[in-house]
C-alpha positions as a Markdown table, in Angstrom:
| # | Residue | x | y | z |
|---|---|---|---|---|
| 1 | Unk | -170.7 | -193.5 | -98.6 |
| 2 | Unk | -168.1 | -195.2 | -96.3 |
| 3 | Unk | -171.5 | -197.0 | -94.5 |
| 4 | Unk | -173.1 | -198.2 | -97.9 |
| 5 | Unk | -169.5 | -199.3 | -99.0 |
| 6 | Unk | -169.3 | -201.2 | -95.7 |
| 7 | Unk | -172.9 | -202.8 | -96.1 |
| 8 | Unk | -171.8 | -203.8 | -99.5 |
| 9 | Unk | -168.7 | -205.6 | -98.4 |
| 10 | Unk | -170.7 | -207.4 | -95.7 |
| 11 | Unk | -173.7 | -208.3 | -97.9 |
| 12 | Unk | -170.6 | -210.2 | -100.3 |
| 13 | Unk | -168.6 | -211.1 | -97.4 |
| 14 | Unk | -169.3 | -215.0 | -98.3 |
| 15 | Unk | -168.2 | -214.5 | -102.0 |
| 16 | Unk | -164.9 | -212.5 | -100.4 |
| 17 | Unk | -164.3 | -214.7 | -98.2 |
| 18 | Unk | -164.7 | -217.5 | -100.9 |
| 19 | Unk | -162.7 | -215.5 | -103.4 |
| 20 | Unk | -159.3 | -215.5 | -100.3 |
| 21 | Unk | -159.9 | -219.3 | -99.9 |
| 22 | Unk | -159.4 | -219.6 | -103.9 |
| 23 | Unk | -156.4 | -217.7 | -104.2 |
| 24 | Unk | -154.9 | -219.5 | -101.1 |
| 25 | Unk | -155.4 | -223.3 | -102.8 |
| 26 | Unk | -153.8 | -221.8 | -105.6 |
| 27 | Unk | -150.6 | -220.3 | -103.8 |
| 28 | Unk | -150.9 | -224.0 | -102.2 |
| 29 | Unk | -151.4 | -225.6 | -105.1 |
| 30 | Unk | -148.5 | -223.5 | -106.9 |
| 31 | Unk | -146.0 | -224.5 | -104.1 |
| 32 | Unk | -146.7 | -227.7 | -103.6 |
| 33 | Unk | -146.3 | -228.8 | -106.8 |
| 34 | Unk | -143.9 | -226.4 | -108.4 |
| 35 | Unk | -141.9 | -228.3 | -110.5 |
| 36 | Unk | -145.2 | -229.9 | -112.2 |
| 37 | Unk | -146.3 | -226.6 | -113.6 |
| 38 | Unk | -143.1 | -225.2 | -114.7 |
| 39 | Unk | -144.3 | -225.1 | -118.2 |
| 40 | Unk | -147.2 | -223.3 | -117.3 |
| 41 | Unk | -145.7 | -220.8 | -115.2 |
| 42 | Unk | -142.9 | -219.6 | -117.5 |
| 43 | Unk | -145.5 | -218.9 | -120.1 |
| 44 | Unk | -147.3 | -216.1 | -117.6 |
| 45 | Unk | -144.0 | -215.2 | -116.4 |
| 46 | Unk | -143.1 | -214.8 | -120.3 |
| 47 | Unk | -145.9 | -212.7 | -120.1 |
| 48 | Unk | -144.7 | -210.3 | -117.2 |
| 49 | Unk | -141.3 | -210.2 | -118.1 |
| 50 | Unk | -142.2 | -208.7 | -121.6 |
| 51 | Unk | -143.8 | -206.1 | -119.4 |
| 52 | Unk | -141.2 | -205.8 | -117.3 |
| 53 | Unk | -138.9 | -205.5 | -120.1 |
| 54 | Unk | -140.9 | -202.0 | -121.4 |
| 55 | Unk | -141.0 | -200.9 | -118.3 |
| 56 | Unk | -136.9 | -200.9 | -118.1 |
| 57 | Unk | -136.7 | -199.8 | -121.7 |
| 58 | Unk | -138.9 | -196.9 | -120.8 |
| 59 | Unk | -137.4 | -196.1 | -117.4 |
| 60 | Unk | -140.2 | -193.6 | -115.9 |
| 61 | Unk | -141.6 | -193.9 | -113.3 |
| 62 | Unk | -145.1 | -191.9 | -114.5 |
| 63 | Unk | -145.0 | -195.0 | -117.3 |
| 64 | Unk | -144.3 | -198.0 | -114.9 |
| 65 | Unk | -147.3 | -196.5 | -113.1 |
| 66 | Unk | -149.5 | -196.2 | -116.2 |
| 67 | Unk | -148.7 | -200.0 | -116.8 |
| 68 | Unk | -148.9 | -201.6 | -114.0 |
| 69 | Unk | -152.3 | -199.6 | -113.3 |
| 70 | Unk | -154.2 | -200.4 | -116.6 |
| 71 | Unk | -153.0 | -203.9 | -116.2 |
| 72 | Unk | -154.4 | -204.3 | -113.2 |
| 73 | Unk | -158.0 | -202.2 | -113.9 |
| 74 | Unk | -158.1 | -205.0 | -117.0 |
| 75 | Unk | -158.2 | -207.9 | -114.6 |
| 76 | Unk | -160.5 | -206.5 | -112.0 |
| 77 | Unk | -162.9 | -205.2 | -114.5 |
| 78 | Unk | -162.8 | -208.4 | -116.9 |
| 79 | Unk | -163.5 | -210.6 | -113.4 |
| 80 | Unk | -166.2 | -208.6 | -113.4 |
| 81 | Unk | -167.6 | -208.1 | -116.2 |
| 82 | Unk | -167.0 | -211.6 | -117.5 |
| 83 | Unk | -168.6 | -213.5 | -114.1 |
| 84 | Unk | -171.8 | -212.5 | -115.4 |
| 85 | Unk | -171.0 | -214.7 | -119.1 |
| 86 | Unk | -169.3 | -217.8 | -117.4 |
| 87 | Unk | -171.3 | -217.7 | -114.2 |
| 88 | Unk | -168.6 | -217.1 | -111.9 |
| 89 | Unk | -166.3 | -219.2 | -112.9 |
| 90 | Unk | -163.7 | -217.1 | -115.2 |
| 91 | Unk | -163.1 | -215.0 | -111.6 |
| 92 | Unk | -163.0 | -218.1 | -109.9 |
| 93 | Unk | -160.2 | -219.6 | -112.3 |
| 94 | Unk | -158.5 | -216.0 | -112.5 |
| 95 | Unk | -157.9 | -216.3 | -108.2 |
| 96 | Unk | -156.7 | -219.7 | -108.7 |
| 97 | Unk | -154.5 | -219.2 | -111.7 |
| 98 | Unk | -152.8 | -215.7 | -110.3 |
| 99 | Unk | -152.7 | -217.8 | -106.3 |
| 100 | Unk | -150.5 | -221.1 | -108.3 |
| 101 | Unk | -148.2 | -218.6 | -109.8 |
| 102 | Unk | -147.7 | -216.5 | -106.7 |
| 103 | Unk | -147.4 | -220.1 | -105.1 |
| 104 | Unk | -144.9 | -221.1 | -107.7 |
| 105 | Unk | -142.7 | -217.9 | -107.6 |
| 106 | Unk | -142.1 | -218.3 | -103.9 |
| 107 | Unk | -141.2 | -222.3 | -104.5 |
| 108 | Unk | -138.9 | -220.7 | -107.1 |
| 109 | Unk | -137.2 | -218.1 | -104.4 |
| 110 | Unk | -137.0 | -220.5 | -101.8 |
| 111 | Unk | -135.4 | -223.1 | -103.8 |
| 112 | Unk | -132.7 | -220.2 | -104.7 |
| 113 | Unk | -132.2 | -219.9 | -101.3 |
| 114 | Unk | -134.0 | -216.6 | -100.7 |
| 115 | Unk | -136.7 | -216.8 | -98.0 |
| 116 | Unk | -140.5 | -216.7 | -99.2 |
| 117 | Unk | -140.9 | -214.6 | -95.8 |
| 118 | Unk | -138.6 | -211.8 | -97.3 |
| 119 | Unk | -139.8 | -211.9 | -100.9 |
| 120 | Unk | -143.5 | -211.4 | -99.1 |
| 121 | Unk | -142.4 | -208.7 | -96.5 |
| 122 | Unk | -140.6 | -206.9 | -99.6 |
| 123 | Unk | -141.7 | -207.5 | -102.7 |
| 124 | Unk | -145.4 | -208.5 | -102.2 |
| 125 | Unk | -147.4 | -207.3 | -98.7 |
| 126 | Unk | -146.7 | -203.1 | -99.3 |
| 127 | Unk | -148.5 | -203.2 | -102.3 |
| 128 | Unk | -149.8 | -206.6 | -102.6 |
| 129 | Unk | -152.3 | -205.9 | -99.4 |
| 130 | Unk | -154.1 | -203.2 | -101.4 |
| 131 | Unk | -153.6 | -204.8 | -105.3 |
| 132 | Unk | -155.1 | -208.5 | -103.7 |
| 133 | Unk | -157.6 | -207.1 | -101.8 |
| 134 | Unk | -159.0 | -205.3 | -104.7 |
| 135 | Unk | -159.0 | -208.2 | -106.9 |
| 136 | Unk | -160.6 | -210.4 | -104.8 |
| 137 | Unk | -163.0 | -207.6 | -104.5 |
| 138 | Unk | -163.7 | -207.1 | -108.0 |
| 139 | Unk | -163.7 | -211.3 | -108.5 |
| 140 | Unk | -166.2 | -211.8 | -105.6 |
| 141 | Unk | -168.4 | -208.9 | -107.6 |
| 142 | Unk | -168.1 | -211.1 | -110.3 |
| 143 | Unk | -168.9 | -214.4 | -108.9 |
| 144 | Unk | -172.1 | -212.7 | -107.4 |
| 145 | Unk | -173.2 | -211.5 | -110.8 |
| 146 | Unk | -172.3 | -214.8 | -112.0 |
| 147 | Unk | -174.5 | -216.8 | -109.7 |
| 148 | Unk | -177.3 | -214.3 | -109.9 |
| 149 | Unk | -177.2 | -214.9 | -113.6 |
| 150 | Unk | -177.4 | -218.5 | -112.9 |
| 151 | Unk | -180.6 | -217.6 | -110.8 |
| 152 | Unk | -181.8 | -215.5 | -113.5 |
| 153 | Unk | -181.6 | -218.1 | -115.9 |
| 154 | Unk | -183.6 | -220.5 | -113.7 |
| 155 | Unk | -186.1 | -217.9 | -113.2 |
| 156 | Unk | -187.3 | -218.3 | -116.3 |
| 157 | Unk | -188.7 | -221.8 | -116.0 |
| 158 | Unk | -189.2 | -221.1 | -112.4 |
| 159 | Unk | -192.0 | -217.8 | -112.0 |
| 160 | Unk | -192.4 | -217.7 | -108.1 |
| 161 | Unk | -188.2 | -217.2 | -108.2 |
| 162 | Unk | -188.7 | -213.9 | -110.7 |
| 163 | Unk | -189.1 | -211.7 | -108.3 |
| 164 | Unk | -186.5 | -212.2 | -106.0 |
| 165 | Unk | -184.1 | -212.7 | -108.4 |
| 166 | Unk | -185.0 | -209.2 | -109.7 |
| 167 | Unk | -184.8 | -207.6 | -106.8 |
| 168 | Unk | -181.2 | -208.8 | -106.4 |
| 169 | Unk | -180.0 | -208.0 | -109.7 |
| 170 | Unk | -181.9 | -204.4 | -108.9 |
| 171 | Unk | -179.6 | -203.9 | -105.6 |
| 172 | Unk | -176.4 | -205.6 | -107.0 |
| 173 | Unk | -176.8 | -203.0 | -110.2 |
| 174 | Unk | -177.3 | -200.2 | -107.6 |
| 175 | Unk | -174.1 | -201.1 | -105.6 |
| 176 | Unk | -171.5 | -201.8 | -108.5 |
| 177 | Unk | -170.6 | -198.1 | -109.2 |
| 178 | Unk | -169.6 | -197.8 | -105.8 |
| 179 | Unk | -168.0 | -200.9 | -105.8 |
| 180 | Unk | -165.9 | -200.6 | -109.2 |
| 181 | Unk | -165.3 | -196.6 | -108.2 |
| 182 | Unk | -163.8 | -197.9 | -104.9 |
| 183 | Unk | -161.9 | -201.3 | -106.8 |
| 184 | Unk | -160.5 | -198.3 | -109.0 |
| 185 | Unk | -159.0 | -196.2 | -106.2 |
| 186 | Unk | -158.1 | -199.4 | -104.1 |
| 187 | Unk | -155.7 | -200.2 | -107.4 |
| 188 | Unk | -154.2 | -196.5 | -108.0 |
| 189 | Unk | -152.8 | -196.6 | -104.3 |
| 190 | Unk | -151.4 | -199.8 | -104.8 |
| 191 | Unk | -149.7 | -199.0 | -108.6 |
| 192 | Unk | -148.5 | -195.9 | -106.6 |
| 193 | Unk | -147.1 | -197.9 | -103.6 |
| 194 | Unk | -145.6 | -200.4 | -106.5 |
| 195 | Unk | -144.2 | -198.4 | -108.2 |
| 196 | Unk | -141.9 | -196.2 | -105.1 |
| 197 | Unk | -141.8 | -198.1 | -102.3 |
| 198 | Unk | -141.6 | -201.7 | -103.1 |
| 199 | Unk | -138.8 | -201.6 | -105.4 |
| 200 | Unk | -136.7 | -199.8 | -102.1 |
| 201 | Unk | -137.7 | -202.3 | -100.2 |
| 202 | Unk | -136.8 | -205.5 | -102.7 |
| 203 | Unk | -133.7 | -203.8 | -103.4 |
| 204 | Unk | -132.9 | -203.5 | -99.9 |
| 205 | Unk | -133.9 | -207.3 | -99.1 |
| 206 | Unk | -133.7 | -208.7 | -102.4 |
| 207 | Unk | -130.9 | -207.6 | -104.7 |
| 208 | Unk | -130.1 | -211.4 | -106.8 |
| 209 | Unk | -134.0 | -212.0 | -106.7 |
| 210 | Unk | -134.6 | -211.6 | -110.9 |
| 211 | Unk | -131.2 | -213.4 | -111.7 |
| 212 | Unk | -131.9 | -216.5 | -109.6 |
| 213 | Unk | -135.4 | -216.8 | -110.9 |
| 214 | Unk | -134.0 | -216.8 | -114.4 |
| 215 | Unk | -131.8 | -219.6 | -113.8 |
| 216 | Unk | -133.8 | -221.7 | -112.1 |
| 217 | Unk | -136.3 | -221.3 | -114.8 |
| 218 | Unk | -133.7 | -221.4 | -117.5 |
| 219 | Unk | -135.4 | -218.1 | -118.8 |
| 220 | Unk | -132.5 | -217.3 | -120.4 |
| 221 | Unk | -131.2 | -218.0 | -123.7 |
């Protein structure tokens, strides 16, 4: 199993590779031009905080697992399922849209004088090296489908591409349980890590993080 998962990431190693050069324009993007897309940051952040605020309101750890887990299964599986409908480009956007707000978030700690470094050793990299690798995972699975859709399509007008383009589908179809099954477990270890260790380590590094992101957003009130 650990060889065909291997031979499935190197046979998508171009739409991986593509998915990590996506989410790094938009942490670029996000950074660069922070005070630009304020609006459209506090609305995600909005978003997460209403989460977040649950998550307090509930204070268990089993629950901030839960949530934080079927959030995160959601977005892999709807970059998946939903390349194949928008030909790639719904995963493409979701890489770009989650990079500019990770992008924006550490403009927003840097400007509040925390480092970005710190926020990333803490806050981010223990769990964040599983959780982004998964959903790049899952979005390069769904750019695939989305191009071989694109291919299929063409097919149709095109006969001597029919068979190819069946014979990918055919393999792609044969790998994805492995793929989502491994996606799955890739995101449990991460919720898991998320939810014990990196809030030790941001309380450790980071303890006026939320307050100084409110202000500067003027989130409150």
């Amino acid at each position: 199993m650990v060889k065909r998962l291997a031979s499935i990431v190197c046979e998508n190693k171009r739409y991986i590779w593509l998915g990590v050069a996506l989410m790094l324009i938009g942490v670029f993007f996000g950074y660069t031009n922070a005070e630009e897309i304020k609006q459209f940051a506090k609305q995600m952040i909005d978003n997460i905080q209403r989460i977040g605020s649950d998550i307090r309101e509930a204070n268990n750890p089993l629950y901030t697992f839960g949530v934080i887990f079927k959030n995160n299964v959601m977005v892999a599986f709807s970059m998946v399922g939903l390349g194949i409908f928008f030909f790639g480009l719904y995963p493409a956007l979701g890489l770009v849209t989650n990079g500019i707000l990770l992008g924006f978030l550490l403009k927003v700690y840097a400007s509040g004088g925390i480092s970005p470094l710190k926020i990333l050793l803490a806050g981010i990299l223990p769990h964040g090296i599983i959780e982004l690798s998964a959903i790049i995972f899952a979005a390069a699975i769904g750019i695939k489908l989305g191009v071989l859709t694109y291919d299929w399509v063409v097919s149709l007008f095109v006969r001597e591409k029919r068979t190819t383009v069946r014979k990918k589908f055919s393999d792609m179809l044969r790998d994805l349980p492995l793929a989502v099954g491994t996606i799955v477990v890739m995101l449990f270890v991460a919720a898991v890590v998320e939810t014990t260790i990196t809030p030790l380590l941001i309380q450790s590094f980071v303890e006026q993080e939320i307050d100084i992101m409110k202000q500067m957003l003027k989130l409150k009130g």
